[in-house]
Each structure stands twice: as C-alpha cells, then as structure tokens.
N, C-alpha and C positions, 0 to 999 in steps of 0.2 A: 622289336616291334614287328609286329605277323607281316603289317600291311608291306612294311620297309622291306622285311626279307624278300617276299612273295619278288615285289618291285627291282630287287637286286638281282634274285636269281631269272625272274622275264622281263625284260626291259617291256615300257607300257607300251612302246611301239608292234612289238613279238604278241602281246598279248591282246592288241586292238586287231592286230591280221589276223590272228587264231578264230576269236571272236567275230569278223566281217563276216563270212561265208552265212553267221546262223543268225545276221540281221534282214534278212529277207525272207527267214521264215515265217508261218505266221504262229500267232502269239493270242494269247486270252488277254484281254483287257483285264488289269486287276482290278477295278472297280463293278462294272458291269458282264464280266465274265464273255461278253460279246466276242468273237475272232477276229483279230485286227494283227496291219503291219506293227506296231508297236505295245507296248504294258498297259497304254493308256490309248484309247482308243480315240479317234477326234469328234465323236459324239457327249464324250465325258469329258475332253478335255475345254469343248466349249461351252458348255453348262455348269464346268466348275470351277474355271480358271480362265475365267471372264476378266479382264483389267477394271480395275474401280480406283476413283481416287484417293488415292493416300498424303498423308502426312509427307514433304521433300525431308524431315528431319529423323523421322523414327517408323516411317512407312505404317503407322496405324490408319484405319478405314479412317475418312471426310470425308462433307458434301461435299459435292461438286462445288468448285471453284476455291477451295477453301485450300492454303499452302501447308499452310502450316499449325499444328492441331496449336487446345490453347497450353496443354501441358508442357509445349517445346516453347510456344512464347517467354512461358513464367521463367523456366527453365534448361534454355538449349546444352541439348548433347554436345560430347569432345568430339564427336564426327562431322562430316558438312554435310554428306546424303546419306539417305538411309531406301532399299528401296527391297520387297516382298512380290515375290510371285503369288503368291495365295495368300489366304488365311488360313488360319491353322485349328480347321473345324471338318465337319465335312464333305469329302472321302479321306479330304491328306492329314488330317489328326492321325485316321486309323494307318497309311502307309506310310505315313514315317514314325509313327513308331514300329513298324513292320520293320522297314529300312534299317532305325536304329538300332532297335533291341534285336530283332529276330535273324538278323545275318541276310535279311533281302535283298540282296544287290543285283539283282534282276531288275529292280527298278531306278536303279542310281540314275540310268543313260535317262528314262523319262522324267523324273524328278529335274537332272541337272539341263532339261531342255527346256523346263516351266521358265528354268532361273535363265534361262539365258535368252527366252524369247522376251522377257520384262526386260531385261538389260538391254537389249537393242530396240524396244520401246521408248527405252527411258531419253530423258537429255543427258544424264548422269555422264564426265567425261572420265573416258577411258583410264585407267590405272597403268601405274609403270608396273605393279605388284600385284599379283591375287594372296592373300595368305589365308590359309584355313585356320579357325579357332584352334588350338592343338586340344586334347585329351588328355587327361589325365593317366601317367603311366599304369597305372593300377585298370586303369576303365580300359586303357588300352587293349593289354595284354587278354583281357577279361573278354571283353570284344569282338580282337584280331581287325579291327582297322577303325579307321575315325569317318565316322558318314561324312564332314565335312570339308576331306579331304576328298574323298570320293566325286566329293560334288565338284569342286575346284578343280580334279586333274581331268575333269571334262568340261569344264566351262573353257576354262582360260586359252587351250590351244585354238578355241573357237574365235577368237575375239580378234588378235593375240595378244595376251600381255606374259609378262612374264610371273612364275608358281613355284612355290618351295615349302616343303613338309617340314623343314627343319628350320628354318630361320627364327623363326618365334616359336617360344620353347615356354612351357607348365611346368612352374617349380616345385608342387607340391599337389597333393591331393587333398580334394576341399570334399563336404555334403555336397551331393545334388540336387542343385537348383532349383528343383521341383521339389522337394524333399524342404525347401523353407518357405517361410512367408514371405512375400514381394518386400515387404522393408527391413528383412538382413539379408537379402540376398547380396545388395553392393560391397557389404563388410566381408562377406562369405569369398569373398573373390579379390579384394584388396590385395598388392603384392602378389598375385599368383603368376602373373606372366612376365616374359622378360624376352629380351631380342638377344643373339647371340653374339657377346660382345666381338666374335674375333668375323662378325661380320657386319659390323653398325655400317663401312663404309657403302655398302650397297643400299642402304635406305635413307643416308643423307640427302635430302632435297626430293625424296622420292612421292610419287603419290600412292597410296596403296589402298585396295578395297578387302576387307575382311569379311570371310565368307562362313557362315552357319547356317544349320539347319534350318533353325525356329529361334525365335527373338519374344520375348514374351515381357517383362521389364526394361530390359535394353542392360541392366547391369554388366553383366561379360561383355558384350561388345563395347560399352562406356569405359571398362578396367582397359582391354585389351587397344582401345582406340589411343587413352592417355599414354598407356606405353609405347605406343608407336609413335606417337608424335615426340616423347620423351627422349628416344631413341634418333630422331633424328628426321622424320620420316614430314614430307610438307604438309598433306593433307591427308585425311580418313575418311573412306566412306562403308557403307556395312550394306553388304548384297545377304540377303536371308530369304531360304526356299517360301518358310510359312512365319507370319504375324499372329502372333495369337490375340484374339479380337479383345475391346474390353466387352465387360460382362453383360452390358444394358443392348450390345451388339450382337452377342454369339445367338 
C-alpha cells in the first residue's frame, strides 16, 4: 500500500518537520483563489462552514432545537453519535472530490481542521480509538493512499486519542457506493469489514470513532460500526468531514 510505504520509509514525525518550515508560507485559498496563511482562507471558511444543527444520530441538517431527525427515531443507527463538519455541496463537494480522486493533499491539513474544529464543538466524548474506514485494496493501490486516513493521521494526534491504519481491515472489493442506488448500497457492503483477529484484545471495552470522508446513506459506517461493536469494541461513533444533504435540502 503506497500510503504505508511512504509512512515506513519517513516516519510522520520526519515528514511533519519537512513540511513545518512551508506552513508559514503564504498559499491561495482554494476556494476563492484569495492569498491566505492557509488552502482555505477564514473569509470562505466562515461563510461555508458555518455550524448548523444536526441530527446527534446521523449528523443530517435539523431545525433548531430538534435531536434527533425522524428517520433515526423510526430507525436508530448501530452508532451512538454521528457528527459532520460540513455538508457536502458547495465549495466541499468540488474539494473532496479534488482530495479524493485528484491526488490533492494539499488540502488534507485544512479539510482535517474543519473535522476537528466540529469535534471540539461538539459534547461528543473523546474516543479510546480513531479508526479510518479502510479502502478497498484495489482503490488503494489505484489511488496510493486512502483520504480517510489522511484525515485521521491529523486529527487524532490533535485531540489525543489513539489511530491505526491497520486494525480494521476490507476483505474484499465491492461497486462504489456512488455507483448504486441508496437501497443496495447496505447489501453492497454486508461482510466487507473485519477487525484484525490477532488484535480483538485492544478493542475490548474500547470506545472508538470511525472517521470518513462523506456519509451520504450512512450504510458503510452502519456495516463498519456493527463490526466493531461485534468485535468487542463498547461504543461507536462516526466523525465525517461532509453530510451529503437530503434532496428537498441541497
């Protein structure tokens, strides 16, 4: 896996010093092309990633006042919180898919600072575990690294909890997500994830928050959540950069 080599051969620490010196440069806003300390400028960042309230269950847009939407009444997720930086319309539809597809990691550091200004917002309590949704080996390779790790190996040291690229593990390669209709995507994902047995005892009793990009049915994070609880693990919650809105919303 590209990302793992890379990570072997410069430890992230080696590669965060490297990188220090050209964070005080200055930078084009990638939204409004403005010249700013950072990718995102704080003229775009407070005009588009404003806090509104969400769903405690599945972080979808509510009024105000309102916990919990009625589709988590009818129906509650295997998770306990669910909580979203943004939505997932625009400007951050277009950069993460920049991020994902196009190899942009120029923007990971501001993406993963959206995710982590919501999280010390939130009441959401702290995780023993951050894990990253893993990737599919095939998307991997294809890729060279999984955005949602990306996001995770700069959240987490932030916080601190503790993060691992390898403990939950993708056993097989499914259609993308995108690629079906919202009502096969849960069967699309059935049995794909699995924790690493010769490591169950580190998630016994543990709480852990699984981290993706964009959440959009909730299906992968509802597969990925039951196996972790399955596995051993006490509570689930899901940290996601962007919610993709429902339709009467966007």
């Amino acid at each position: 896996m590209a990302d793992q080599y890379i990570e072997a051969m410069f430890p992230e620490r080696l590669l965060d010093a490297l990188a220090a010196p050209l964070r005080h440069l200055p930078s084009q806003c990638a939204v409004c092309r403005s010249w700013a300390r950072q990718r995102l400028c704080e003229a775009c960042v407070e005009r588009y990633a404003a806090p509104r309230p969400r769903c405690r269950l599945c972080a979808i847009g509510v009024p105000t006042g309102v916990a919990v939407c009625g589709a988590c009444l009818k129906q509650p997720p295997p998770f306990d919180h669910a909580i979203a930086a943004v939505d997932y319309d625009h400007p951050w539809d277009e950069l993460v898919r920049r991020f994902k597809f196009d190899a942009a990691l120029d923007l990971a550091g501001a993406l993963a600072q959206r995710l982590l200004d919501t999280v010390r917002r939130s009441d959401v309590p702290r995780p023993d575990w951050l894990l990253p949704v893993p990737l599919a080996a095939g998307r991997l390779r294809e890729r060279g690294y999984n955005q949602a790790w990306e996001l995770t190996r700069r959240v987490a040291p932030r916080l601190p909890c503790a993060f691992d690229a390898r403990l939950l593990l993708r056993l097989k390669d499914t259609p993308q997500q995108l690629a079906l209709p919202p009502d096969k995507r849960a069967a699309n994902v059935r049995g794909v994830f699995a924790v690493d047995p010769r490591r169950l005892p580190e998630l016994q009793g543990r709480s852990v928050a699984l981290l993706d990009d964009v959440m959009t049915t909730g299906a992968t994070t509802a597969e990925v959540a039951r196996t972790l609880l399955q596995a051993g693990a006490d509570s689930v919650q899901v940290w996601v950069l962007a919610r993709t809105p429902r339709p009467q919303d966007a």
